[in-house]
N, C-alpha and C positions, 0 to 999 in steps of 0.2 A: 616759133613766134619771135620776133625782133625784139630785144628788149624794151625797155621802157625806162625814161630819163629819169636818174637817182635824185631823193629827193637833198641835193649839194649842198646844202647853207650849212645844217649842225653837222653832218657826217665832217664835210671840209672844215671844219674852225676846231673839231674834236682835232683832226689832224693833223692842222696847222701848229695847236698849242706844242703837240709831239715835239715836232720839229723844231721850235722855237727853244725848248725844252735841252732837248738831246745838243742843239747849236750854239747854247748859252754862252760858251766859252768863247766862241768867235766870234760872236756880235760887237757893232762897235762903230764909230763913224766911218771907218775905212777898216772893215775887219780883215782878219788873216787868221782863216780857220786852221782847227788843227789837223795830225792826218791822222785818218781811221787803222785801227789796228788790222781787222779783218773784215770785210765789209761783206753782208748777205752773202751764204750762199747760192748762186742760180745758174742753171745750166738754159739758156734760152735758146733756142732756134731763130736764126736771122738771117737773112741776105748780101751778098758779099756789100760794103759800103762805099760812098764818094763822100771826101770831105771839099768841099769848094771853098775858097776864101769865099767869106761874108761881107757884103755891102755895109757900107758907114753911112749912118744917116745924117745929116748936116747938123752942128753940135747948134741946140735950144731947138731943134724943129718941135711941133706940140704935135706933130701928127704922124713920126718914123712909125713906118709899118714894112712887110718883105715886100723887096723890088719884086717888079711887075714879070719880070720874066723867071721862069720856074727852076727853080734849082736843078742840077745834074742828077742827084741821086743823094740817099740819107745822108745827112750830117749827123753822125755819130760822136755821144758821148758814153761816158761808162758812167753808169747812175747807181746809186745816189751820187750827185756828188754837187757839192756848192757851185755856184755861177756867178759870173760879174758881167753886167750889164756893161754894154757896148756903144749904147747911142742913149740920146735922150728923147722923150716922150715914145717909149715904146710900152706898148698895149697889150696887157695882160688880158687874154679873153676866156670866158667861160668855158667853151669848148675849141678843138683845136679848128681852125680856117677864120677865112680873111672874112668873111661877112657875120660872124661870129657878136655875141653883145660883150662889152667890157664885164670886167669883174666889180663889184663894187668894194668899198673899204670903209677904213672909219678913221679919223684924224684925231688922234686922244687925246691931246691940249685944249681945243674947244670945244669935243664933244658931237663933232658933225660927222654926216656922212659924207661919203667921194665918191659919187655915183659913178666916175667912171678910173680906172685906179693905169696909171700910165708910167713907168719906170724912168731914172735918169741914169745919165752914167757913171758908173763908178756902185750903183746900187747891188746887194747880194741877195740871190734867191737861191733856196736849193730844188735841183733838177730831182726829180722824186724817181719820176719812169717817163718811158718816150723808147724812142722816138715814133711817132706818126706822122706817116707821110700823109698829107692831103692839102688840096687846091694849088698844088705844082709848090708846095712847100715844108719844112721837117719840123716839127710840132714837137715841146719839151712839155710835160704836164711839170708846175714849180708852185713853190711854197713860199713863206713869206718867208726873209730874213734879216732884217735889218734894224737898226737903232734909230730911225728916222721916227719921225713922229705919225705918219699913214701904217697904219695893218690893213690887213688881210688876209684872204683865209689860202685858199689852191684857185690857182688857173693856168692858161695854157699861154707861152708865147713863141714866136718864132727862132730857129736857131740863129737866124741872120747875125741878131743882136745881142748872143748871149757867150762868153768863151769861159770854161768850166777852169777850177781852181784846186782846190781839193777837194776828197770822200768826204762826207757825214758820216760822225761817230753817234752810235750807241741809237741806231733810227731803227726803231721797232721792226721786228720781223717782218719782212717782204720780199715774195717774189715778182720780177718783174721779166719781160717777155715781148716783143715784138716780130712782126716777119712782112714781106713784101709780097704778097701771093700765095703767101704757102703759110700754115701753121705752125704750132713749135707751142712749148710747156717747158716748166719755171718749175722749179721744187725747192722748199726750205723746211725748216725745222720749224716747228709751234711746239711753245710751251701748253702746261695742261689749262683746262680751261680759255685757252684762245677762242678772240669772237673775230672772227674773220668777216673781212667788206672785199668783195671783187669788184673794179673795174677794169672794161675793157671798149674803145674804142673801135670801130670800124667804118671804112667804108670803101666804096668800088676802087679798083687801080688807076692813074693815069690810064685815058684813053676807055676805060670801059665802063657801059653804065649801071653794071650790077654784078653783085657776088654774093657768096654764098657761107656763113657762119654756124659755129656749132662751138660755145664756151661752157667748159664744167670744170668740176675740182673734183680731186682724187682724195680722199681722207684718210688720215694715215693706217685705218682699216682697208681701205683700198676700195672703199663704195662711193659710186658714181654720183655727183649732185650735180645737176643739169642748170646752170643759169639762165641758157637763153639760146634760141636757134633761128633760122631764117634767112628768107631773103633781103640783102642789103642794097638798098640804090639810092641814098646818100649819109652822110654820116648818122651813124648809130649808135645807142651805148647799149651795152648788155652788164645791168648794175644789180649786185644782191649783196644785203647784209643780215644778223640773224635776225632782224624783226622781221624781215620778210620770209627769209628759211629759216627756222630753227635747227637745218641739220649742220649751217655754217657756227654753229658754238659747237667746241671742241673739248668734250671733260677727260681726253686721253692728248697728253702731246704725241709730236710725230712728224713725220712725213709731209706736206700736204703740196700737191701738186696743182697748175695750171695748165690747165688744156685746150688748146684752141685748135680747131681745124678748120680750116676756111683757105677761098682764094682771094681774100680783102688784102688790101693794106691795113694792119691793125697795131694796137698795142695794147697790154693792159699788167694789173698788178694783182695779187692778194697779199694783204697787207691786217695785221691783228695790231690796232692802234693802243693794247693796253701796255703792250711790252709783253 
């Protein structure tokens, strides 16, 4: 059965703080992060990659989104790792594609909201997990980072606009994982008591109108937790945290694997946001 979309608002702003947390140090009006000592271990499965140079969007445009014609192949980053924002007004969206809704935010000096939340240049976000390829474009899931006076919590934006700077130090346990038609698993270490949240991304390849997914997690007993299965024919999330499983709280640390089999374009994470 196809997942079913996670309920984003507390999960993300739980995770958001993480990050904000762990990146204290580099925050700043023009920050310069630090570099990570050892960053997650993950063993992923992926697809040989294409880096394209990225389009510039006309400097003050209020509307930079990715150009109309579709990328060559993944733009790859190595994640976690901090970003700097490339063009102005580019569009942080909820989930990854162009017809996608903005993310919203909140302006802390008056106390308002930002219904629709749009980045400038020069801005830093850190890249958490990605890339997903979809609607002929490479999709970074990013967090909030910066000293500006707009927050927010996780959304997704395109690579066109983003060029990666340094690791993120001290980002709570996470394995992350992507592939182009083919599966692949992610494995890290969880301390005892880890409460684990999967997400994971998919949907058909260029050119085809459907595929076919199967995500679970291996616990460091090595028993099978099934998140979500099915057929996919347009973007889909396969999302579980322990209120929904109780078997994702971990009172043994260990091991804990991602497992994705499928012929989707996909991506996704398992992530324990207490540390």
């Amino acid at each position: 059965m196809p997942g079913r979309p996670m309920p984003r608002a507390s999960v993300a702003l739980a995770l958001s703080a993480l990050v904000l947390a762990a990146c204290a140090t580099a925050a700043g009006d023009n920050p310069s992060p630090s570099t990570v000592a050892s960053p997650p271990s993950v063993s992923p499965t992926v697809s040989p990659s294409v880096s394209p140079a990225p389009p510039s969007p006309s400097p003050g445009d209020p509307s930079a989104e990715p150009s109309a014609s579709p990328t060559v192949g993944v733009v790859r980053f190595e994640t976690p790792v901090l970003g700097r924002i490339t063009g102005d007004g580019v569009a942080v969206r909820v989930r990854p594609g162009l017809d996608e809704p903005l993310v919203e935010g909140f302006e802390m000096a008056p106390g308002t909201e930002v219904p629709e939340v749009r980045l400038a240049s020069g801005d830093m976000v850190g890249l958490i997990w990605g890339p997903m390829l979809h609607d002929g474009h490479t999709w970074y899931a990013v967090r909030h980072h910066d000293a500006r006076n707009i927050t927010w919590a996780e959304g997704w934006i395109a690579a066109d606009f983003v060029e990666p700077t340094e690791p993120i130090q001290n980002l709570p346990p996470v394995a992350v994982a992507d592939g182009q038609g083919s599966g692949g698993t992610a494995t890290v270490t969880m301390p005892q008591g880890a409460q684990l949240y999967v997400d994971v991304m998919a949907a058909p390849m260029p050119g085809e109108d459907r595929c076919e997914a199967t995500v679970a997690v291996l616990d460091p007993e090595g028993r099978r937790i099934e998140i979500g299965s099915g057929e996919v024919s347009e973007l889909t999330i396969f999302f579980a945290s322990p209120l929904e499983q109780r078997a994702l709280s971990m009172p043994a640390g260990g091991d804990v694997t991602l497992e994705v089999e499928t012929d989707c374009s996909w991506a996704g994470l398992v992530e324990n946001p207490q540390g």
